[in-house]
N, C-alpha and C positions, 0 to 999 in steps of 0.2 A: 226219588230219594236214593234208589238203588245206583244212577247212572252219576250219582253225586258223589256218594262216598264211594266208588270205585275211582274216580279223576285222584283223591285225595291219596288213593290206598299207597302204602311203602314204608309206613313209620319214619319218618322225616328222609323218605327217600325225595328224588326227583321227581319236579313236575313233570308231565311227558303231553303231547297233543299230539292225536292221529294226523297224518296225511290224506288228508279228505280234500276233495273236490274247491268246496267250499273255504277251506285256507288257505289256498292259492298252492299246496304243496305234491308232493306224489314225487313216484320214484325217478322224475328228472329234475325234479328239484333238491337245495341241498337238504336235506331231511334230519337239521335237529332244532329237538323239540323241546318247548318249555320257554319262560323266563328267568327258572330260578333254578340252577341246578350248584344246590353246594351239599348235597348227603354223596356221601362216598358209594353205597349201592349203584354197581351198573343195575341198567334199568333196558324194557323194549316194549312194544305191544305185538301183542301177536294175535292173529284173527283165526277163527274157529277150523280155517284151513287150514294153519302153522304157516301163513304169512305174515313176515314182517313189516310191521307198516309202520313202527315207531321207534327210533335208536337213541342213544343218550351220547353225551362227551366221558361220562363215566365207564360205561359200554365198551367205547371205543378202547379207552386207556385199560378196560380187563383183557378184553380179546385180538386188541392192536388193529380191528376192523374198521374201517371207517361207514359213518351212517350210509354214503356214495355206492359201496359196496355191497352193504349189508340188505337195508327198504327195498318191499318186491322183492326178496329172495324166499327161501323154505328156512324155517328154524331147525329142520332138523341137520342142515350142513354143520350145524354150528354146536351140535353135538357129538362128542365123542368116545361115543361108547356103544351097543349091540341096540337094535331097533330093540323095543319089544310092545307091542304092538296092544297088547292087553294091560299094560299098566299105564300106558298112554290114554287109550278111552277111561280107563278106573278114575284119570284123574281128572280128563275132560269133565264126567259126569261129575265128580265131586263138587267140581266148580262152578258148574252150571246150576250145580242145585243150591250155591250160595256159598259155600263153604272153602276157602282156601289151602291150599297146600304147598306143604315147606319137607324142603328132603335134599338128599347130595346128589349131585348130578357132575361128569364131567364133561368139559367142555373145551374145543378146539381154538387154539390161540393162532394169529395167523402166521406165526414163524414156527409152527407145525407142535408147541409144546400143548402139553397136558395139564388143562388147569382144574382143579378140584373145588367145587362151588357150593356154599350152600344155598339151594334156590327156594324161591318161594314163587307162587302162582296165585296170585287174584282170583276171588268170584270175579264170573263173568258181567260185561255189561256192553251194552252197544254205543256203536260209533257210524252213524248213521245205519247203513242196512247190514252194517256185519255184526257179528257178537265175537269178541275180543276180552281178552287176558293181556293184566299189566304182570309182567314175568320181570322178578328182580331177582337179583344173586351178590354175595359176595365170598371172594377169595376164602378157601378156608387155611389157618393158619395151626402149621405142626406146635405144640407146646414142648417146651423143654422139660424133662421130668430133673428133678435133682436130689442125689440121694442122700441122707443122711449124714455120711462121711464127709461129703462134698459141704453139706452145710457147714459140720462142725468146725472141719477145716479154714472154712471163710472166716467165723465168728473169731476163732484162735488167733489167725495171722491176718488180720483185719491192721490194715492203715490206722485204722478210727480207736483209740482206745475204747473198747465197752465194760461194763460192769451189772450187776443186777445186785441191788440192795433189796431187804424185806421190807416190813412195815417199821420196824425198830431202827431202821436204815442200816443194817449190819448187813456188809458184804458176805454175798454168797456165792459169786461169780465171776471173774474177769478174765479178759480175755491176756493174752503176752503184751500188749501194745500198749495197755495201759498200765501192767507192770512195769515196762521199761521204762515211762512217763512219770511214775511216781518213784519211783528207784527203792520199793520198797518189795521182797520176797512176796508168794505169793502168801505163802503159808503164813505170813506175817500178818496177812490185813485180810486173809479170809478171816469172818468171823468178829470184825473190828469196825470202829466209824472213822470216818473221815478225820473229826475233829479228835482224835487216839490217835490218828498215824501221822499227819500233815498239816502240824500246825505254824507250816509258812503260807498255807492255804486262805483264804478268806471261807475257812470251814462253818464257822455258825452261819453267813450267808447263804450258802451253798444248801446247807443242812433247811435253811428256810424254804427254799426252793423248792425243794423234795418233800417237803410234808404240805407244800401248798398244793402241789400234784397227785396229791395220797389225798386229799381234801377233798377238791374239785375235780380229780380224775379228767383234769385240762393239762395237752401236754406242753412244756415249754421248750422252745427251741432259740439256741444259739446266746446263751448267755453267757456272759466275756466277762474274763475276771484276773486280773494279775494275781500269781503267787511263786512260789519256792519251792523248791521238789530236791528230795536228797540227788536225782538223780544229776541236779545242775547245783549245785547250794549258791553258786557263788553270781548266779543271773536269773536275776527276776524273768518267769516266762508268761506270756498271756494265753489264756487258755476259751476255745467255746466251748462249751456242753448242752447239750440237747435232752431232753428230760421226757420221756410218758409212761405211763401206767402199763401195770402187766393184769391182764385178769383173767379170770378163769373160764369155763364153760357157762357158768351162770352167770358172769359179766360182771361178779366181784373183785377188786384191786386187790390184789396179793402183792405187789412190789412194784418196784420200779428201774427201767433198765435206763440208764442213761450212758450216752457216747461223747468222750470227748477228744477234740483237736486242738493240738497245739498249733496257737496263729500268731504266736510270737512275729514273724516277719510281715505279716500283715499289721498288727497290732503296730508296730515299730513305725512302717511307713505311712500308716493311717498317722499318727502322733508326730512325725516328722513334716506331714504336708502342715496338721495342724497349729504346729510350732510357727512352721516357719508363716502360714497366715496371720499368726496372731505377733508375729513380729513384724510383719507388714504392717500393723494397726500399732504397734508400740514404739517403735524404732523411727526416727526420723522425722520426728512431729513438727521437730524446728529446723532453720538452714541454719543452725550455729553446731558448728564444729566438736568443742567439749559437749556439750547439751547430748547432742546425736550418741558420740564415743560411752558415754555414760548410759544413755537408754539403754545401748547392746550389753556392758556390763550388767545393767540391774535386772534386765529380761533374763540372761543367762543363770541367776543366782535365785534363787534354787532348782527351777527348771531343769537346768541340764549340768550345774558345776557347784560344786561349795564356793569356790572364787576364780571371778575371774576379772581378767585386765586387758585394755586396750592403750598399747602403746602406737603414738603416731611420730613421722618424719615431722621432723621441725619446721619444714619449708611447708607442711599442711595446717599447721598451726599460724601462722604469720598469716599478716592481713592484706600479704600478697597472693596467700590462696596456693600456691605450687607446690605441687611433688615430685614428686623422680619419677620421670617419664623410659616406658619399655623400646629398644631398638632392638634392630638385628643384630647391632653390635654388645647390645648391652649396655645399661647406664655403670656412671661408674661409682662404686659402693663406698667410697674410702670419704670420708670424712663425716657421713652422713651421721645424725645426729637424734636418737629420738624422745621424748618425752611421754608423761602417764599422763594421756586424757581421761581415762576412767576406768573403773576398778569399782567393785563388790563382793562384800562377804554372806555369808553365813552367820560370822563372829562381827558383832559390832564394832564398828572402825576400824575395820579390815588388819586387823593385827598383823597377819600373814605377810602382809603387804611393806618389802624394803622400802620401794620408794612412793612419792604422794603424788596425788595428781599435780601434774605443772613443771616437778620435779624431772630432770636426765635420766633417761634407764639407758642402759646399754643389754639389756637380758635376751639372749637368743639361746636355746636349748642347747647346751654343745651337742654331740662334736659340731652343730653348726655354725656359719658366720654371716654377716650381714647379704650373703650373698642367697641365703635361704629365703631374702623377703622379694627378690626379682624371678628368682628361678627355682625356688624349691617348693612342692608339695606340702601339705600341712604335713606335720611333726606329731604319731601318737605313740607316745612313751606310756605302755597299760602300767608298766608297773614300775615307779621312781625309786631310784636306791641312794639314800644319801652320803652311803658309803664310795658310790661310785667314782674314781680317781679324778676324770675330769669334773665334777662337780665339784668336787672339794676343790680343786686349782681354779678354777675358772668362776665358779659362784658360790662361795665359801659361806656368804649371808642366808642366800638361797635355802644353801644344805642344812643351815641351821633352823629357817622356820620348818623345813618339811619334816624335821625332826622335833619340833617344838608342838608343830598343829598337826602330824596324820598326814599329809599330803602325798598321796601314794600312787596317782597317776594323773598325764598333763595330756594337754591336747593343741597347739600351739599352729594358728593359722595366716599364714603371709594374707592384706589385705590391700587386695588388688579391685579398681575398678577403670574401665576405658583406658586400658593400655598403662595405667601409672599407678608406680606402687604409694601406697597412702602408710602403713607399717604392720602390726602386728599383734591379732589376738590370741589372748592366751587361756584357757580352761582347766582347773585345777580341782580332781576330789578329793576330800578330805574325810569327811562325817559318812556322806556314800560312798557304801563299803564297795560296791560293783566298781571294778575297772572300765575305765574306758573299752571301745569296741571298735572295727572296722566300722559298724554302722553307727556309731558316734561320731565317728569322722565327719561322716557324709552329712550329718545335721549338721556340727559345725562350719563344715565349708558352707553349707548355703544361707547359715544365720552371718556369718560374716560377708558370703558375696550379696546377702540384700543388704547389710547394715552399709559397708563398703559402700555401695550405689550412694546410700543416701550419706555417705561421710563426702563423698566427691561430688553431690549434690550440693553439701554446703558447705564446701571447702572453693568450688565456684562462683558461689554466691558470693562469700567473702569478697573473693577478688574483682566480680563484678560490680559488688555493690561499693568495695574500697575506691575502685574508680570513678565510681560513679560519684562517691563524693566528696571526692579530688577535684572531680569536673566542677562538682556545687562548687567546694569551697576556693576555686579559682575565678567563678562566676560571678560571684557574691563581691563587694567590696571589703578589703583586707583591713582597713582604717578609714577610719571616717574624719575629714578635715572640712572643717569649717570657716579656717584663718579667722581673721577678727570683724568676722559678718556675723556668724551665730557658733554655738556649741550645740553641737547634736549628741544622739545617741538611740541606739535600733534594737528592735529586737525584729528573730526570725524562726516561725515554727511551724514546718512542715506537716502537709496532714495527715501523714503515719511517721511517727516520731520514731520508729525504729528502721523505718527507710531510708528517713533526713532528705528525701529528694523532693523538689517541688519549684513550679515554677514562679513565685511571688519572688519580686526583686526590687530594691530601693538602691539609692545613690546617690551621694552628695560632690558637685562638680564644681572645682574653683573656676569663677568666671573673669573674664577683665573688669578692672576698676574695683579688687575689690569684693566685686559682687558673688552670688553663689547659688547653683544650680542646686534646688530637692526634687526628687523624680520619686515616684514609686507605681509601680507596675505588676500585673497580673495575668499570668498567661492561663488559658484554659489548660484542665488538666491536673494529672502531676506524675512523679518518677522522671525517667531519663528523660523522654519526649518534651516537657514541658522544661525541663533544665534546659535542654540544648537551645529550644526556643527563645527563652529567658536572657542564654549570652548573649544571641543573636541580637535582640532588641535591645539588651543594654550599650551593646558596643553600639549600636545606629546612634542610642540617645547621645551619650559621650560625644561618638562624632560629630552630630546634629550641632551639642552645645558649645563645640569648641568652635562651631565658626558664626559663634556671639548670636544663633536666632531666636526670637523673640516665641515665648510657650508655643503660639497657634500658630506660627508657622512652624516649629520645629515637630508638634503632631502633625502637620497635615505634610510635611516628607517623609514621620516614619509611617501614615498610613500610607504613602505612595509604598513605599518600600513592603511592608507585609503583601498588600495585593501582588504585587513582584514575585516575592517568596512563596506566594499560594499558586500562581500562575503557575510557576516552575516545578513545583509539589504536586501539583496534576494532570503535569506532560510529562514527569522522572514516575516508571515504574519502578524503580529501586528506593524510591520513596516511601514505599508500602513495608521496607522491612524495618526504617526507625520511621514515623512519621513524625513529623514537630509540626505539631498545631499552631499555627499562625494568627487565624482568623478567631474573630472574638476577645484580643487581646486586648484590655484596660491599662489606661495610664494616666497618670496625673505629674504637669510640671511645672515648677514653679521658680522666679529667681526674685532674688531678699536684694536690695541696693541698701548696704548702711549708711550710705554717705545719706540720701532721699528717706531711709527706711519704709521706701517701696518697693510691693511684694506682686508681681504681675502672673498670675496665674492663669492655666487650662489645662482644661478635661476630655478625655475621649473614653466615654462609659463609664467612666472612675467615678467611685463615692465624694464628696465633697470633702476637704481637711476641716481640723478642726481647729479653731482659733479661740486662745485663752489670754486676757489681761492680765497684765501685772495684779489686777485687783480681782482677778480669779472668776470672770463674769466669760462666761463659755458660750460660744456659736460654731454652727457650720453655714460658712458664708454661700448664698446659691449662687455658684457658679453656672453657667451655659453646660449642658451636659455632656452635648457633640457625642456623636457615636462611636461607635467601638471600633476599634483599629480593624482594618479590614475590606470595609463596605465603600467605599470612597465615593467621592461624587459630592458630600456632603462640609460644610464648613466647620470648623472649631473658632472660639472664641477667648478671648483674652481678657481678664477682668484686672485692675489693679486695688490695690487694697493698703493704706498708710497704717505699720505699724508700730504701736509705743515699743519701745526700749524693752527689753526680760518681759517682754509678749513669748505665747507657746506657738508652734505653728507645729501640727500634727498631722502626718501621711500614713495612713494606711490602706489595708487591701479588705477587699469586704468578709473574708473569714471571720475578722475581726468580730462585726457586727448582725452577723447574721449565719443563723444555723436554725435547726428545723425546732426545734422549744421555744422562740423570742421574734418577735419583729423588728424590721431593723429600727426604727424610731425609737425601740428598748436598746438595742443595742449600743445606739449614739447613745442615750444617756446615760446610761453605764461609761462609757467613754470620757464623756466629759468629766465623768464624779469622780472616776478615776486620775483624770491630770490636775486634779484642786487637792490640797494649794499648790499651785504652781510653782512654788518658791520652795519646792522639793529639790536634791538632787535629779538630774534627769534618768540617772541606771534605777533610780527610786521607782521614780515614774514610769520607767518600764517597768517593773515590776509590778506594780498595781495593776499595768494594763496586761501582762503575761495572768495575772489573776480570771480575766472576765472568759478566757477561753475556755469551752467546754471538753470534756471528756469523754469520749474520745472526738477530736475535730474532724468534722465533714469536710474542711478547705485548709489551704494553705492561709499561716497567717504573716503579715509583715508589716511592720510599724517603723515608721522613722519620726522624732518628734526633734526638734531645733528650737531652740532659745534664743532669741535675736538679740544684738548689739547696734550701737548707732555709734558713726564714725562722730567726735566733737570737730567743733572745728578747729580746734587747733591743730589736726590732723590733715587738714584740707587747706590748698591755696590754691586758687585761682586767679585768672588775668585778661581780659582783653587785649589781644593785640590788632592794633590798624594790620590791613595789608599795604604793608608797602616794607621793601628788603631791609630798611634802615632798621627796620623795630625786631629782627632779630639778634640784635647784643642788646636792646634793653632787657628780651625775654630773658635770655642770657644773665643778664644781671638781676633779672628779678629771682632765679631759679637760686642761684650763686647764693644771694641775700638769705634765701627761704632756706637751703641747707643750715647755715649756719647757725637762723636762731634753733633749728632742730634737732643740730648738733649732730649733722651729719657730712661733715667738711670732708672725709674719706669721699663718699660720693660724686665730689663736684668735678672733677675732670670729664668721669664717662657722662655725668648728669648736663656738663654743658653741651657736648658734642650731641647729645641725644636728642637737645632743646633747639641745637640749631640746626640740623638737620629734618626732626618735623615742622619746625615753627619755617622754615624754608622752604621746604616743598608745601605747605599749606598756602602760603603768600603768593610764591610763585602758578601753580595750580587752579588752587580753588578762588572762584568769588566770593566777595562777602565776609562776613566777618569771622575771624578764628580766634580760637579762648585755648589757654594755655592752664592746665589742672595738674597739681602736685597732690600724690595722697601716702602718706604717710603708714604705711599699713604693715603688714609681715615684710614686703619688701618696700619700697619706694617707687610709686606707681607714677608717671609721665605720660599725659594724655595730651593730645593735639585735635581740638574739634575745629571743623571747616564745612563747607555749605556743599560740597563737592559729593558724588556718589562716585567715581571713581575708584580704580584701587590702587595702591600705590605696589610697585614688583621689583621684586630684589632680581638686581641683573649681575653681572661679572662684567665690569668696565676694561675696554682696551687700554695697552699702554699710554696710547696716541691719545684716548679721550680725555676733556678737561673735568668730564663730571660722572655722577654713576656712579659713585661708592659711597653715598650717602647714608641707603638704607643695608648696605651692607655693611659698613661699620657698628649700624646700631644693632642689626645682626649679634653682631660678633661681642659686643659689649654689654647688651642684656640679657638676661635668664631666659624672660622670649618676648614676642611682639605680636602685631596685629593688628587685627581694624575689625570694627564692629559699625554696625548701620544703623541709624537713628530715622524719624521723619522728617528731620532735617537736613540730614546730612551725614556724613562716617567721623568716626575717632576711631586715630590712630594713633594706639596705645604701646609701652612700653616698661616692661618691669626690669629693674635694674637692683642686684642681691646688695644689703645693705652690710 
C-alpha cells in the first residue's frame, strides 16, 4: 500500500517510472517517464544515494537539463547552494520514517542561472532493490506588493467608470471616469440616485438591477442599455455595466460597486451588422423593380429615418431593364431622367414628399448634380438649413416641406450595383432629434449596396424575362385563320403565370383545296428551354404541312427531326448551358376538308381531341396513340373521321386534364361539360374551359377548339376531262362558263391561262384520267388531278425554246401554287386572288 501511494504522490503532479532493468530503460536509454505528464511540477526520482534515475519533460523545461544529461548523475550537481550535510540526513530520516518534506531550495539551471524552488520530497518507497524519493519542485514566483496610493490612483483614473452605491442605492463614490460619462459634478450626485440625476437613463431599470443584486448577493455582469448623459445630450449612447455586491467581514452586503463602459461603437456595429441582415431577409423578396425600391423605403422608416425615398434612372424602370453603365471614360449624365419608385414616412401618406411614386423627380442635394450619382460619394448633410441660398434657388418646394415637417438632416446615397448606376437614395430626419453621423453613413451605404444588388437583380430579370416573352409571343401564333373550313379560337396558360413562358403550342395552318391544318403540341418542361424547343417544332410542323403531308406521315418526319436534334444536343457541350428538351415531346395533327367534311387525324403520345355534335353529344374519338416524339423506330397512324357542319373539334395539351386532385377520365369530363352547348360563342367556350384549371397549375396549358363549316355545292365544280390535247378549250370553256354564273368574270383571263396550262401538262404527262376542280372559297381555288406521281418544276425557258413557260406564268399569276399527293395520284393546285 506503501509502494502504491508513493507512484501516486505530487498532488496532480506527473506520473514518473524508474529506470529499471525490467522496463527496458537505464541511463542509455532515453529516460522519460510516465504516460501522462500534464501538471506543471518538475518532477525526478532520486535513490537513497542521490542518484537520479527518473526525469520528467517538466524538469527539463525548469532546469533546461535534458533527461540524456541528467539519469545516472548525482542530485546534488543540480543544486546550487552550500552542501550541508546534517540537514540532508535530517531529511533523509524524515522520509524514511514516512513523513514528507517541503521547504526552498536553490537550484542550478543549465545556462549557469539561479533558480529558487519550492521543493517537496516524498516518503520513501522502493523500486526494486533501491529505496528512492519522488522529489518535485516548482518555480517560486516574486509577488507584487501594491501600495495604497497606487490603488487609489487606479480606482480615480480608471478607463472604467466606477461608482459604489449603499443599500438606499444613494451614491457614495465615484471615480473621474464616470463623472465625465454622466457630465454631472461630482458633488452633485454624491448623495443622490440615479433616477434624481439622469433621467435619459433607462434608470428604474438599472435601479431593478441593483436591488436584485442587494437581494441575491448574485453579481451581474455586462448589462447594455441605451441612454442620454448631459455629457452628450444630443447622442444617444450604449452603455455596459457590471454589477456585485460589497460585504463586510462577516460576509454582510453593505452596498454595491458597479463599473460602467461606454460601448457605443460596439453597440453601433453590432446593430449595423444586425440591420443590414435583417434587410437581407426584407429587401428583395421579389424580382419586380418598384416592389424591391419600396421594401428599402419601408425597411428604412423608422429604423434608421423619419422618411425616406428611392428615386431610379428611367432606363431601370422600362421593361428593357437598362441603366447607365460605369466607364473609364464615364457615362454621359445629360439628359438622364429619374422617377419615385418608393418612399415612406413616419406621417401617413408621406406628406413631406413633392413628388409620387411613378412620378419625375429631378432632386439631388445641391450644390450637387447628376454627376454625384456615377461618381460621388453618399451626401451627409447633419444639419439642413432651409434658409440656405442654394436651396431656396434650386429646391424652393423642398425648403418648404423641411420647414413645414422638422426635417433637419439628410443622408442621400448614389445606387450603384455591377458597374451601373441604377439612381438615388435618400434619408431624411425629422421627429428623431439625433442628427445624422459618419457612422450613419456607413449603414446607409450598405443598406443601399444590398438593396442595389437586389434592384439590379430585378431590373435584369425584367429585361430577361421581357425577352423571354418576346420570344413567347413571336413563337405562338399572332392570328388564327381558319378561311371558310372552320372558325377557331385558343386559349394559352403557362404553368407560372407570372413567368408566361412555357412550352405548350397549337397552330392553325391553311392547307390547299381549302383545306386546314389544327396541330397542338407539348414540349416537356417550361421557361425558356421548352420555349425554344416549342419554335423549333412548330416551324418543322408548318414546314411538314406546307408540302400537303398526310398527319402520319408528317409525325413520323417530325419524329425523324427531334432524334436529329437530340443526336446533336449530346455531341454540343455548349448545349448544357440552354438545354431544349426535345425528347418526350407530344403532338397531335389533324386537317378538316370542307369540301368531304373529312377530318384525318394522328397522334404521337397526345391525349385524344374532343368531338362535339351540333346536338351537343360529346366523345373523345380513340385514336392509335403512336409514341412520343423522339423514340423512333416506331409507326404513327392516321384515322379519318366525317364531320356534320357546326360540329366542335377540340385540341388540347394534357395540363388541361390532369393534375395531381383528379383523374384524367374527370378531367375529360369536365371538358366536355364545359363545350355544351356548343352553340356558344367560341371565346365563350374558352372561357368555361380557362375555368376547369386549377390553382395554382402544375403544367402548361393550351386549347385550341374549331367549329367546322362545309363547302355547298355551289361552291364546287368539277369536270372530267379525256386525255387527249383537244379537250383543253372545252376545259377552258367549262371554267369560263363557271366564273360567270359566280360572278366572277374579272378572274377569267388569268383563270383560263391557269386551266390550260395544268389541264395541258396533265394530258400531256400523266396516264389516265384527269378531273378539273373549281372551288370557290376566300380565294378561287384551281385544281388539276392526274394518275401521275411526278412533279411538275418551274424552269426559266430559253429564247430559242418553244415551250417551258407554262408553269411559270401560273407562277406569276397566282397568289401561289403546288402539288399535293393522294394514293392515287398528285393535284396540282392553284389559288388565284379574287
Amino acid at each position: 500500500m506503501r509502494e502504491a501511494r508513493a507512484w501516486r504522490y505530487g498532488d496532480g503532479g506527473e506520473d514518473v517510472t524508474p529506470a529499471t532493468p525490467e522496463s527496458g530503460k537505464g541511463p542509455g536509454a532515453e529516460p522519460y517517464i510516465g504516460t501522462e505528464e500534464a501538471a506543471s511540477d518538475a518532477a525526478a526520482i532520486v535513490t537513497l544515494a542521490g542518484t537520479v534515475i527518473g526525469w520528467t519533460r517538466s524538469a527539463e523545461e525548469l532546469l533546461g537539463r535534458s533527461a540524456r544529461e541528467v539519469v545516472g548523475g548525482s542530485v546534488g550537481r543540480l543544486v546550487d547552494m552550500p552542501e550541508d550535510p546534517g540537514r540532508v540526513a535530517a531529511i533523509m530520516e524524515r522520509c524514511r520514517g514516512g513523513q514528507p518534506w517541503s521547504g526552498v531550495v536553490t537550484l542550478s539551471h543549465r545556462d549557469g542561472r539561479r533558480v529558487e524552488v519550492n521543493l517537496r520530497v516524498s516518503a520513501s518507497f522502493q523500486v526494486g532493490d533501491d529505496e528512492c524519493f519522488l522529489v518535485s519542485a516548482r518555480e517560486r514566483m516574486t509577488r507584487w506588493a501594491m501600495g495604497q496610493s497606487v490603488l487609489d490612483g487606479f480606482l480615480t483614473r480608471s478607463p472604467v467608470g466606477m461608482a459604489i452605491v449603499d443599500m438606499d442605492l444613494h451614491c457614495i463614490w465615484l471615480n473621474n471616469t464616470l463623472e465625465s460619462i454622466g457630465g454631472i459634478p461630482r458633488d452633485q450626485r454624491l448623495g443622490r440616485r440615479l433616477s434624481d440625476l439622469l433621467p435619459g437613463l433607462e434608470a428604474e431599470t438599472i435601479e431593478g438591477v441593483m436591488r436584485k443584486v442587494l437581494r441575491t448577493g448574485e453579481p451581474v455582469s455586462d448589462f447594455e442599455y441605451l441612454g442620454w448623459s448631459w455629457a452628450d445630450p444630443r447622442r444617444q449612447h450604449a452603455y455596459s455595466t457590471s454589477f456585485f455586491p460589497l460585504v463586510d467581514v462577516e460576509g454582510a452586503v453593505t452596498g454595491i460597486c458597479y463599473m460602467v463602459l461606454d460601448v457605443t461603437d460596439r453597440w453601433n456595429a453590432r446593430q449595423l451588422i444586425s440591420l443590414v441582415n435583417e434587410a437581407g431577409a426584407c429587401v428583395g423578396s421579389t424580382l419586380d423593380v418598384m416592389e424591391t425600391a419600396q421594401e428599402l423605403a419601408d425597411f428604412a422608416v423608422p429604423r434608421f429615418a423619419d422618411f425616406a425615398i428611392v428615386d431610379l434612372l428611367e432606363p431601370v424602370l422600362s421593361t428593357e431593364g437598362h441603366g447607365t453603365w460605369l466607364s473609364d471614360a464615364g457615362p454621359a449624365t445629360t439628359g438622364l431622367v429619374m422617377r419615385r419608385a418608393g418612399m415612406s414616412s413616419v406621417r401617413e401618406g408621406c406628406p413631406e414628399a413633392v413628388a409620387q411614386v411613378g412620378e419625375p423627380v429631378d432632386f439631388i442635394p445641391p450644390p450637387h448634380d447628376l454627376g454625384l450619382l456615377v461618381n460621388g460619394e453618399p451626401v451627409l448633410i447633419p444639419v439642413l438649413n432651409p434658409d440656405n441660398p442654394q436651396w431656396v434657388v434650386e429646391q424652393p418646394s423642398r425648403t418648404s416641406s423641411m420647414r413645414e415637417f422638422g426635417l433637419h438632416s439628410l443622408i442621400s446615397v448614389p445606387m450603384r450595383a455591377r458597374d451601373t448606376v441604377l439612381g438615388l437614395t435618400t434619408f431624411v430626419r425629422s421627429r428623431n432629434p439625433a442628427p445624422f453621423t459618419p457612422d450613419d453613413v456607413l449603414l446607409a451605404r450598405e443598406l443601399v449596396a444590398r438593396a442595389a444588388v437586389c434592384v439590379d437583380n430585378a431590373r435584369r430579370y425584367t429585361r430577361e424575362h421581357h425577352a423571354t416573352l418576346t420570344l413567347q409571343h413571336s413563337l405562338l401564333p399572332h392570328t388564327l385563320e381558319g378561311g371558310m373550313a372552320v372558325d377557331v379560337a385558343s386559349m394559352y396558360l403557362p404553368a407560372d403565370a407570372k413567368d408566361g413562358v412555357g412550352g405548350d403550342w397549337f397552330d392553325v395552318i391553311p392547307l390547299s383545296g381549302a383545306r386546314v391544318g389544327l396541330v397542338v403540341g407539348d414540349v416537356v418542361g417550361h421557361g425558356l428551354s421548352a420555349a425554344a424547343t416549342m419554335g423549333r417544332l412548330r416551324t418543322a410542323v408548318q414546314t411538314l404541312a406546307d408540302m400537303d403531308l398526310p398527319p402520319d406521315e408528317l409525325l413520323a418526319h417530325l419524329d425523324d427531326l427531334v432524334l436529329r436534334l437530340s443526336e446533336e444536343e449530346s455531341h454540343d457541350a455548349s448545349a448544357d448551358l440552354i438545354r431544349t428538351t426535345v425528347m418526350g415531346a407530344t403532338c397531335l395533327y389533324a386537317i378538316y376538308d370542307p369540301v368531304t367534311r373529312n377530318c384525318t387525324l394522328a397522334r404521337a403520345g397526345h391525349p385524344p381531341p374532343v368531338l362535339v355534335t351540333p346536338e351537343g353529344r360529346v366523345s373523345f374519338p380513340e385514336l392509335p396513340a403512336g409514341p412520343p416524339l423522339g423514340l423512333g423506330g416506331l409507326p404513327f397512324e392516321a384515322v379519318d373521321i366525317e364531320l356534320a357542319e357546326n360540329s366542335l373539334i377540340g385540341l388540347y395539351t394534357d395540363g388541361l386534364i390532369e393534375d395531381d386532385e383528379r383523374d384524367v377520365e374527370v378531367g375529360m369530363a369536365h371538358l366536355g361539360d364545359a363545350l355544351c352547348p356548343c352553340d356558344l360563342p367560341l371565346e365563350t367556350l374558352c372561357a368555361n374551359v380557362r375555368s376547369l384549371t386549377s390553382t395554382p397549375q402544375s403544367d402548361d396549358v393550351a386549347f385550341l377548339v374549331a367549329r367546322t363549316h362545309a363547302l355547298s355545292a355551289d361552291h364546287v365544280a368539277s369536270w372530267d376531262v379525256a386525255s387527249d390535247p383537244a379537250a383543253v378549250a372545252g376545259a377552258r370553256a367549262l371554267a369560263t362558263r363557271q366564273l360567270r354564273e359566280w360572278g366572277m368574270e374579272a378572274l377569267t383571263m388569268q383563270t383560263e391561262l391557269v386551266v390550260s396550262e395544268l389541264v395541258t401538262n396533265a394530258v400531256r404527262y400523266a396516264p389516265g384520267p384527269v378531273r378539273l376542280r373549281l372551288l370557290r372559297a376566300s380565294r378561287l381555288i384551281c385544281e388539276v388531278t392526274d394518275t401521275s406521281n411526278s412533279s411538275p418544276r418551274l424552269r426559266h425557258a430559253r429564247t430559242t425554246d418553244e415551250g417551258g413557260r407554262g408553269l411559270f406564268l401560273v407562277a406569276q399569276l397566282a397568289h401561289r401554287w403546288g402539288t399535293r399527293y393522294t394514293h392515287e395520284g398528285k393535284i396540282i393546285w392553284a389559288e388565284l386572288d379574287s
